[in-house]
C-alpha positions in Angstrom: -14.0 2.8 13.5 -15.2 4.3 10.1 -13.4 5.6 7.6 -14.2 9.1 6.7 -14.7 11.2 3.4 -13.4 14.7 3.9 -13.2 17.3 1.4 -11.1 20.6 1.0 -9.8 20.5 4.2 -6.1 21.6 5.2 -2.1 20.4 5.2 -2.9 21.1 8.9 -6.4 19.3 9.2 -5.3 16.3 7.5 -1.9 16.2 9.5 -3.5 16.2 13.2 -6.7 14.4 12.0 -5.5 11.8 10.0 -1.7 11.6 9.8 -0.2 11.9 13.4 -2.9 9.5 14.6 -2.5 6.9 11.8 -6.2 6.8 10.8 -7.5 6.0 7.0 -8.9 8.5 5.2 -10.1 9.4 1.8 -10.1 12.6 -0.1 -13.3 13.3 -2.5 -11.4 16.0 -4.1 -7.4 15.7 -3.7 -7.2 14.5 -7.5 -8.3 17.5 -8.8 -5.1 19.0 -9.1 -3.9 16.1 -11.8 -4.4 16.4 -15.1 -5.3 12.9 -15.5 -8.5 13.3 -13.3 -11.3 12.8 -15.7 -9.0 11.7 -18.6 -7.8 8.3 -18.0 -10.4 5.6 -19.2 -10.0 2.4 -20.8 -10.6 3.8 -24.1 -8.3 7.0 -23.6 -5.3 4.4 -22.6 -6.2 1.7 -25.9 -5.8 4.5 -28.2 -2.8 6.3 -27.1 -0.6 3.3 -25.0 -2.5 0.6 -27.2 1.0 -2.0 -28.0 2.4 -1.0 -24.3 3.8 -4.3 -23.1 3.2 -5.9 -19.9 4.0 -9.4 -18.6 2.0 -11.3 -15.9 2.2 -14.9 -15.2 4.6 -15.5 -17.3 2.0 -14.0 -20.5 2.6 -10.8 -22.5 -0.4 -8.8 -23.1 -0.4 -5.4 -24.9 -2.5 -2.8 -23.1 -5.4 -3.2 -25.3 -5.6 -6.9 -24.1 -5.1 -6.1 -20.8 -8.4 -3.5 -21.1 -10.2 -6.5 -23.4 -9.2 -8.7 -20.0 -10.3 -6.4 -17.9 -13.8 -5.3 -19.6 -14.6 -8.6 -19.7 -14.0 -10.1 -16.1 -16.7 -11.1 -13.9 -17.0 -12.3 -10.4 -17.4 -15.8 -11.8 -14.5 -15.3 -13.9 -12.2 -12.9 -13.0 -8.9 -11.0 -14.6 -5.9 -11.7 -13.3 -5.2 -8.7 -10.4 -3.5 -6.4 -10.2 -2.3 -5.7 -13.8 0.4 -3.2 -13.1 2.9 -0.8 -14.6 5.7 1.3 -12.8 4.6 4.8 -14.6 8.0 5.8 -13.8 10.0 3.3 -15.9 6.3 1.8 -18.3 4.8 5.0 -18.7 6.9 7.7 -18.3 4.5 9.8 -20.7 1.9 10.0 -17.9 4.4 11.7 -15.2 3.2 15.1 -16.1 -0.7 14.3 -16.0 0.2 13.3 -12.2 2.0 16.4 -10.8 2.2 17.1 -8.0 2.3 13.7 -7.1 2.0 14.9 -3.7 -1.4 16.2 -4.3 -0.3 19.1 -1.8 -0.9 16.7 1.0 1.5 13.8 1.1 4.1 16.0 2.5 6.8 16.0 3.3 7.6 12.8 1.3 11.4 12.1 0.8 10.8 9.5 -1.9 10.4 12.3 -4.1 13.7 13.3 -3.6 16.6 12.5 -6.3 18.7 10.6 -4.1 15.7 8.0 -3.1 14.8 8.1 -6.9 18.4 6.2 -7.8 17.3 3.4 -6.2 13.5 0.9 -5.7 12.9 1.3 -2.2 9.7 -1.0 -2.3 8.2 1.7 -3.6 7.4 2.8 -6.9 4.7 5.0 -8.5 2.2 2.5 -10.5 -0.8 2.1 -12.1 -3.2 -0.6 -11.5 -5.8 -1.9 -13.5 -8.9 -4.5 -12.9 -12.1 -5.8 -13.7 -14.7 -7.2 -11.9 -14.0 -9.5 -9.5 -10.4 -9.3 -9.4 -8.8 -9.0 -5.5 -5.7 -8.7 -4.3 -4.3 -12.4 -3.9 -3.5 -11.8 0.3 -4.0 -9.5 3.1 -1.0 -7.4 3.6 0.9 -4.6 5.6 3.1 -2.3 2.7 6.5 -3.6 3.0 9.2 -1.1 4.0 6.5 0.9 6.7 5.6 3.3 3.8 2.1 5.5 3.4 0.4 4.2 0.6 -1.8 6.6 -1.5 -4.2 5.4 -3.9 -6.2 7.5 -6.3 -8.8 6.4 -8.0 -9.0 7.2 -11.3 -11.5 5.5 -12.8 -14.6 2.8 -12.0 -15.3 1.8 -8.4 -12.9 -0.5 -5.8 -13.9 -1.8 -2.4 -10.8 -1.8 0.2 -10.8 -3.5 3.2 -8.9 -2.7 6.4 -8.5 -3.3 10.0 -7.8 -1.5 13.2 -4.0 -1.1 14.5 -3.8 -4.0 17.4 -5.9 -7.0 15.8 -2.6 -8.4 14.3 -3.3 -11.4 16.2 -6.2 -12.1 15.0 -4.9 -12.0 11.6 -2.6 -15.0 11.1 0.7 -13.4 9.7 3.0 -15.9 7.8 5.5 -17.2 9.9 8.1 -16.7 7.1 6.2 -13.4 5.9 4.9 -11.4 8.5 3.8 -8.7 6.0 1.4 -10.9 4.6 -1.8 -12.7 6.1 -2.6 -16.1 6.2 -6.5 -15.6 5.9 -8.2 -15.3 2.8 -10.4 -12.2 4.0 -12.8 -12.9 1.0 -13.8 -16.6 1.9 -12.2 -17.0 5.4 -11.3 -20.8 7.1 -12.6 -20.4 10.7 -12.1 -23.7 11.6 -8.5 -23.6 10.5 -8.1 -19.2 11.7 -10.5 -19.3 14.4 -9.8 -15.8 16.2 -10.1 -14.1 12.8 -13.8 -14.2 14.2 -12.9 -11.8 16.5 -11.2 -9.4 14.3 -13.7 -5.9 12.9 -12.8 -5.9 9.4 -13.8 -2.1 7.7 -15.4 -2.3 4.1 -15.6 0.6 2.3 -15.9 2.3 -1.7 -13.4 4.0 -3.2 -14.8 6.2 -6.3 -13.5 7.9 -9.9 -11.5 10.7 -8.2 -11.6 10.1 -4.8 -7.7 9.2 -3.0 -7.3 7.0 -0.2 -3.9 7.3 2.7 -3.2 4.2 4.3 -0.8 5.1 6.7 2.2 2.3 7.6 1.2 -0.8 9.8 -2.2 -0.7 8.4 -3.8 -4.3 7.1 -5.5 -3.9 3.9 -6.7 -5.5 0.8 -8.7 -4.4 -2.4 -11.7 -6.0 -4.3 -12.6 -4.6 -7.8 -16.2 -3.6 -8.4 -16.2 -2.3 -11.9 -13.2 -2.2 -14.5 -10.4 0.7 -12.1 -7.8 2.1 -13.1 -5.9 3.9 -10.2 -2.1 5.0 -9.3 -0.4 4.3 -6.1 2.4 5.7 -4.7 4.6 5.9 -1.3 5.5 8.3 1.4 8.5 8.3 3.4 9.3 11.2 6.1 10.5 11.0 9.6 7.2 9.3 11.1 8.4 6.1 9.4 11.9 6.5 8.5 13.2 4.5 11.7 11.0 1.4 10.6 11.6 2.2 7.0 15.5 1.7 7.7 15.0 -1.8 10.1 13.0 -3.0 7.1 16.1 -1.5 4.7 18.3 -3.9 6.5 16.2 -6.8 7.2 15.4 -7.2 3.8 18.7 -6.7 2.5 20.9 -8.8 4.8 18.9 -12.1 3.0 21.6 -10.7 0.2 24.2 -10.4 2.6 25.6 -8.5 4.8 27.6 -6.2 2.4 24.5 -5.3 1.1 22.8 -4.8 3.6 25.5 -2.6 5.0 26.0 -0.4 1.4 21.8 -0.5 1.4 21.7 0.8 4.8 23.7 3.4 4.7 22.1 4.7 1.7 19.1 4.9 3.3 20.4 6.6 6.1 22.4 9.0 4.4 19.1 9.7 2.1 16.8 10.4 5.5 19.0 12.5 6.8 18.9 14.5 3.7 15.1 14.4 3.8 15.3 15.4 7.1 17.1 17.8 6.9 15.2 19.8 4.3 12.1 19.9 6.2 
């Protein structure tokens, strides 16, 4: 399996290619119809979101010390990752340098819809930054069976993911099973032994270029250079029947009232979707 780079190809294309299968792919070009393509840098967000709060760790870090953090990571050393912000509720200024959100391919997406937007559905649109060095701290499946899309906006990222059917091979936490045991980047064979076994896929994500990670796909992300990028979610009736198991498996740990009011509000929400399309 290899992940493929495709450029200006169609709705259509990208549906029987990519989505109906559940293959990886990334666009060189999807990004183009954002504003913030070729705008957002480290300087760009010091000088106009400079005192922006964020907490992480229990620290609070401006964004200017987050891009000092950043800048000056290194593989020895590394920033903590991923420094995040929900744009929606963080940065609500950058909403219209992102639009369409879709980038005319991530359709239909029922998140986008103003019933799903009254409530976090384990998703959320978000920007991520890191330096050097900095990897996401566990191999993971996207919790809910969403389609992640991540655009990267600027500097260079390495992802890492694996074919549907080596789950096995991958160790999920008993307690967890959305989350990996291994660490992918320095990996315990004597304690994960058929992790040997499993065909890991490393590839480069650059300044513009999107990735789709459809649901039930293993991943992780290493930064190669300071990144900035923004993720969001899709939700449409591929996934919706997982989405809503996850709805109420999640939710019933609060009970079943809530998982019952939860529940339903999904369900009312994807038939709306659904019925739309």
């Amino acid at each position: 399996m290899e992940i493929q780079k495709v450029d200006n190809i169609t709705h259509q294309e990208f549906i029987k290619n990519f989505y109906e299968p559940g293959i990886p792919v990334v666009f060189k070009n999807a990004s183009s119809v954002w504003k913030a393509k070729g705008l957002f840098s480290p300087d760009w967000f010091k000088n106009n979101y400079g005192d922006r709060v964020l907490k992480k760790e229990g620290k609070t870090y401006t964004m200017s010390e987050v891009f000092d953090l950043v800048e000056s990571s290194t593989i020895e050393n590394p920033a903590p990752y991923p420094l995040k912000y929900n744009i929606t509720t963080d940065l609500p200024e950058l909403l219209p340098l992102i639009q369409p959100l879709n980038l005319n391919y991530a359709l239909p997406n029922w998140l986008e819809s103003q019933w799903f937007k009254k409530g976090y559905w384990g998703s959320a649109t978000e920007l991520f930054i890191g330096g050097p060095g900095g990897k996401f701290p566990y191999l993971h499946l996207d919790y809910y069976h969403l389609n992640a899309w991540i655009t990267q906006l600027y500097g260079e990222k390495q992802f890492t993911v694996f074919p549907r059917g080596q789950e096995h091979l991958l160790y999920p936490k008993a307690d967890d099973p959305w989350r990996s045991e291994v660490n992918i980047f320095e990996p315990d064979y004597e304690k994960f032994p058929k992790y040997k076994e499993a065909t890991p896929i490393n590839f480069a994500v650059g300044p513009g270029e999107t990735l789709f990670i459809p649901f039930g796909t293993w991943h992780s992300a290493y930064s190669l250079t300071t990144t900035i990028s923004v993720a969001f979610d899709q939700l449409n009736e591929k996934n919706y029947k997982p989405f809503l198991k996850d709805v109420w498996d999640f939710k019933r740990r609060e009970g079943i009232v809530k998982a019952l009011t939860m529940h339903s509000y999904a369900w009312l929400g994807c038939k709306i979707g659904n019925s739309l399309k």
